[in-house]
N, C-alpha and C positions, 0 to 999 in steps of 0.2 A: 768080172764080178757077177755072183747070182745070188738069186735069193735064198736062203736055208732054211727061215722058220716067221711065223705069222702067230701071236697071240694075242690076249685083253686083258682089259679088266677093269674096273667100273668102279667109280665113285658117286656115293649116293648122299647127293647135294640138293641145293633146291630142283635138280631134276637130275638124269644118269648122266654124270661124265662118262662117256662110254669110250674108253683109248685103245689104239689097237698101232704094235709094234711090228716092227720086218727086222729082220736081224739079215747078214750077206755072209760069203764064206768069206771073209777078212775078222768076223767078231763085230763088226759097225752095226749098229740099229739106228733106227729112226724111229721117232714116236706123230701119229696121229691123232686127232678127235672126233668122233661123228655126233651128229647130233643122234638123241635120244627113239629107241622107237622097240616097239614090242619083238623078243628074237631077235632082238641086233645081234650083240654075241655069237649064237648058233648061225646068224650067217654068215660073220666072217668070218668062220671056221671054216663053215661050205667054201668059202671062195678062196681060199690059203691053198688048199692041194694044185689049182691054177698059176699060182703065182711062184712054186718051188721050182728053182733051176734058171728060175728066169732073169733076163737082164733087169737091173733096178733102175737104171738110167735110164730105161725107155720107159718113161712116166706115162706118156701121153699114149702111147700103145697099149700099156697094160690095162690102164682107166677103159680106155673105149672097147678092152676085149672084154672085158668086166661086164660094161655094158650091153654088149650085145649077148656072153654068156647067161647075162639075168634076163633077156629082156622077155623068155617065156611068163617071167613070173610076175612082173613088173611092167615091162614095155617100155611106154616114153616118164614114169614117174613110179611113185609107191618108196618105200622102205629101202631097197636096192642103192638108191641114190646115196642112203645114210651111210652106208658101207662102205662105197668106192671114195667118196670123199673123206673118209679115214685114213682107207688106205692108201688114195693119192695122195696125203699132205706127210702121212710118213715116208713116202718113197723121194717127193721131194726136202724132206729132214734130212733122211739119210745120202741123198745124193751132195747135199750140200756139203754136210761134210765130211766125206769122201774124198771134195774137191776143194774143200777149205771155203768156200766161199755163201753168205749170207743166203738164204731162198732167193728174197728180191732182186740178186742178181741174175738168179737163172731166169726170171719174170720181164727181165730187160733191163733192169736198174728203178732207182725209186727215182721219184718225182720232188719228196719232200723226206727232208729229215727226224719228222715227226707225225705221228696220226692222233686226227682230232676224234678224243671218245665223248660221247653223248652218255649217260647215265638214264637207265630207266628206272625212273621212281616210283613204279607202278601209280597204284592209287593212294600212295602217302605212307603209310605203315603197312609190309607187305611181306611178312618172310613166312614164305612157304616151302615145301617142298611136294615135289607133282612126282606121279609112276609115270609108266611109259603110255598109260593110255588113260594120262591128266587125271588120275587119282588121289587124293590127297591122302598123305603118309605123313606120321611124326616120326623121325629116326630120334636119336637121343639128341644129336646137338641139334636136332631142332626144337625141340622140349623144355631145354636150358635154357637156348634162346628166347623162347616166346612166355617161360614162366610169368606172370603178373600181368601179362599182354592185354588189351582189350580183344574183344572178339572179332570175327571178320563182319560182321553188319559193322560195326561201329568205326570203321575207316573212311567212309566217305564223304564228308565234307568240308567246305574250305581252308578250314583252317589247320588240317591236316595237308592239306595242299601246299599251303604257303610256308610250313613249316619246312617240310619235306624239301621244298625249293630252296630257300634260306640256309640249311643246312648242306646241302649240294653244293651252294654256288661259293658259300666260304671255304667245300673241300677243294676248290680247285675248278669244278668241271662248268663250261661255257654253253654246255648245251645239253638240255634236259628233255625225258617225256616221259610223260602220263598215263596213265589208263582212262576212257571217260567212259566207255561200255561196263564197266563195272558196278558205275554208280547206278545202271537199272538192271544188272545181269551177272550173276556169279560167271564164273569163270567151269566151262564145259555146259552148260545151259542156253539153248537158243533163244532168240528173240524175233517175234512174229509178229508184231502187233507194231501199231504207230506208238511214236513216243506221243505221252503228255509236254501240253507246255511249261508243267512244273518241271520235269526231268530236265529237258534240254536248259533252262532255266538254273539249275545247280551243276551241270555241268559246264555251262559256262562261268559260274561264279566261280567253280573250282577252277577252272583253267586262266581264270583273271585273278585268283587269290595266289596260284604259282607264280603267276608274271611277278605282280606285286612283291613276294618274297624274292624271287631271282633275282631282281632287279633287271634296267633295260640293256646290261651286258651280254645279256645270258639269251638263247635261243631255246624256246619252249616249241615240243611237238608234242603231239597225244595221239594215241592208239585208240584204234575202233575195235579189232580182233573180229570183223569180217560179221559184224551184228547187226548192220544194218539195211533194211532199203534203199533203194536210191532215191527216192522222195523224202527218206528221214534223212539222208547222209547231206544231203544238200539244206534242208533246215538247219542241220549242223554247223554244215560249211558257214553259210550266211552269218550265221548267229555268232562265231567264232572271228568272224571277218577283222574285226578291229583290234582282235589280240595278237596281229602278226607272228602267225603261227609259222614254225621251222616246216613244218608240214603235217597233213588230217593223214595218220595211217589205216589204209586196210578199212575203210570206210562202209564198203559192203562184199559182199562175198565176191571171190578171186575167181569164179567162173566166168564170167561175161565181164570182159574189156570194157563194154559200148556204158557199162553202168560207171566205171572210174571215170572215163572220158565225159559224161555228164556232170558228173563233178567238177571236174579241171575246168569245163567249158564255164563255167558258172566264173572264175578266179578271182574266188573269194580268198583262198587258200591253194597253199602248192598240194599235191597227193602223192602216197608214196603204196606202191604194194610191192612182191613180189616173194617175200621169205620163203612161200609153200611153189613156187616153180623148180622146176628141173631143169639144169643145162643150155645153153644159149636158146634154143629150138622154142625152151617151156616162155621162153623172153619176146621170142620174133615179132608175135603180133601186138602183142602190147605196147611195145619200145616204137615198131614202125609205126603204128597209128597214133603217136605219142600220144597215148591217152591216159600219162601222169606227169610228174612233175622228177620225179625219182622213182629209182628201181631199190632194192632192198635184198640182193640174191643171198643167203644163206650161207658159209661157204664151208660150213660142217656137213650139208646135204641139198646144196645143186651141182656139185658133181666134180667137186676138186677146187683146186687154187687155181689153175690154169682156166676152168673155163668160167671160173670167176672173172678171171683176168677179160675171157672175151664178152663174155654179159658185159662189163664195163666198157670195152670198146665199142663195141655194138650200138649203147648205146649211148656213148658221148659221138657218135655220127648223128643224132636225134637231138642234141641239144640236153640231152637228162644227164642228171647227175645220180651217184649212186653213193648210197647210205646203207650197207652191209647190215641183216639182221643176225644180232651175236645171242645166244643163251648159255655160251661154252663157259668152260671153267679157262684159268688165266692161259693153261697151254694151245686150246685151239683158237681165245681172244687172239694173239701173238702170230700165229700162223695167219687170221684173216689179216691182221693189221702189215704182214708184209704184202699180199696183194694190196693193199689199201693203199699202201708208200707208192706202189708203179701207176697209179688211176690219176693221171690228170683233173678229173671230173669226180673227183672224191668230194663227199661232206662231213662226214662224219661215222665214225661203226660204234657199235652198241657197248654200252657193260650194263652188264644183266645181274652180277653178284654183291651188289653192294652191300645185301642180306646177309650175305653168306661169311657168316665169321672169319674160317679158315680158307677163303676166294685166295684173298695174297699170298697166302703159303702154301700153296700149291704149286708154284714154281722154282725151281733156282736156276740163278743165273750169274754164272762163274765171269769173274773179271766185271759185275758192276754193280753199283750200289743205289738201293732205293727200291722202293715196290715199282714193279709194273707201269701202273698208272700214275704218273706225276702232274700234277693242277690239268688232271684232264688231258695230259699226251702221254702217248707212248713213245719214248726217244728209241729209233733204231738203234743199232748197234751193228759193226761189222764183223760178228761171231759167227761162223759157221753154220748154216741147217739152220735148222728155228731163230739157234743164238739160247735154247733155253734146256733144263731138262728139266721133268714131272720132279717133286721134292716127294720120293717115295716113302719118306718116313712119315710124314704128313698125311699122304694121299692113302696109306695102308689103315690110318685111324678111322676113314671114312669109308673104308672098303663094302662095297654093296654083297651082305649077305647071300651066299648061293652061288656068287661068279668066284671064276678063279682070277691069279692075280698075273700074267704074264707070264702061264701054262702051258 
């Protein structure tokens, strides 16, 4: 079996579904998702001439030659990572079914027959759509969408909160989060300054106005999105103490460990970072100095399904658990959640599209019925590779202007 041909093509959603196919000389393909990033595209092109002729079963070869082929450009992290873990999670699609059997099998077999999804509610009414370097864009259905909308100042407080909750927890899902850095900080805008104790004081109503609406079945966590000091993250922490939080994300910037670990030491709250590392190596010191509560590896862009799989072992030797950060559209949700089936030490992965009208219909899935996400799980299935294909009649309506479509 080799490889024949590598293309994309992009769906412009609340942010780029950016997919990218392998096709072998049998006619079989397999499809991937990377997460979103500026010249994605043009690099998986660059890195396709690499992969022609080559075995597709040797997944775990191809990925690391990948990685070392970019690493003049990239090194141990950057854009590069977005790429391979595309086209690692196609090549394990395609191998699967090749050989008839589910991804999770080639992972070692699952653990559970369902994966538990969290819902991010951002900061309550929230449908946007971001470019590759978090620019805000209205496409057309997002214009439709938002007609009569309030503005984005006018989303932040409680009772948008509670609402937002209330309405989650009747669809089904057991575990929710938040945005709370929004309520002092748009989103791409830094934050430098001490919070007021007015701010920390409505971000807490807001995250006691969610509970309240979830009610006490439901697991509330909130985002930080990397906004704060460690002197404010821990004001945080405290102040949040008695809302038994699922866990405080991304609390302060993901360069120095010693500041998360300040945190955790305080345990007011469990802590979770990890979405922007790269590859077990980007994990080693954070996980061995367990200085969180959970890990959150990416698995659109830390560097495959596979070494998603070892960030999880890694570090359920540490006592952590891992909670997958998702922003994909349903086809690479689907691909993280079969890593997520084999993790002993799994909590929960993301769904990020609740916004996104056409999120559900962006998949089909031959021989079963129901969307995707059902009261908050995803039921495996023993389909072949994914188990799913892209619904390209669907995904062609949202096709991102300028890319081609699987060229």
């Amino acid at each position: 079996m080799r490889i024949t041909r590598l293309a994309t093509a992009v769906v412009e959603a609340n942010y780029d579904y950016t997919y990218v196919r392998i096709w072998n000389d049998k006619g079989e393909y397999g499809t991937g998702e990377c997460f979103f990033a500026p010249g994605l595209t043009a690099a998986l092109k660059e890195m396709a001439p690499l992969l022609i002729g080559r075995d597709p079963r040797e997944v775990d070869r191809l990925a690391r030659m990948l990685w070392r082929k970019g690493s003049g450009a990239g090194a141990v992290a950057g854009y590069l990572y977005n790429a391979v873990s595309g086209i690692e999670a196609a090549l394990w699609d395609l191998v699967g079914k090749s050989l008839g059997v589910p991804i999770y099998q080639l992972l070692g077999g699952k653990m559970r027959d369902e994966v538990r999804i969290y819902c991010d509610c951002h900061a309550g009414d929230n449908i946007e759509s971001w470019g590759p370097m978090l620019t805000e864009r209205t496409p057309e259905w997002l214009r439709l969408a938002t007609a009569g909308k309030p503005g984005h100042e006018e989303r932040y407080d409680p009772q948008m909160y509670r609402d937002r909750a209330k309405t989650m927890a009747a669809a089904g899902f057991d575990a929710l989060k938040f945005d709370i850095d929004s309520i002092v900080c748009l989103t791409g805008e830094e934050l430098n300054r001490p919070l007021t104790g007015a701010e920390i004081d409505l971000m807490v109503e807001c995250v006691a106005a969610a509970r309240d609406g979830a009610g006490p079945g439901v697991d509330i966590a909130v985002d930080c999105h990397w906004r704060f000091a460690p002197s404010e993250a821990m004001r945080i922490a405290r102040r949040m103490g008695d809302l038994n939080l699922f866990w405080l994300e991304d609390p302060c910037p993901p360069e120095n460990i010693r500041d998360f670990a300040d945190v955790k030491a305080l345990g007011a709250c469990p802590v979770l970072t990890g979405e922007n590392l790269n590859r077990r190596h980007g994990f080693l010191d954070l996980i061995t100095a367990r200085a969180v509560d959970l890990v959150a590896p990416d698995l659109q862009k830390c560097g495959g399904l596979l070494e998603a799989k070892r960030i999880g072992e890694l570090a359920e030797m540490q006592g952590i658990r891992v909670a997958p950060h998702n922003i994909a559209s349903p086809l690479g949700t689907l691909a993280s959640a079969h890593v997520c089936a084999t993790l002993p030490n799994f909590a929960a992965l993301e769904f990020h599209g609740s916004d996104v009208p056409f999120w559900m219909d962006l998949l089909d899935r031959p021989g079963t019925s129901g969307p995707l996400i059902q009261r908050g799980r995803i039921p495996m299935t023993e389909s072949p590779g994914l188990g799913a294909e892209l619904n390209e009649t669907v995904a062609r309506q949202y096709a991102k202007p300028g890319e081609g479509w699987f060229v």
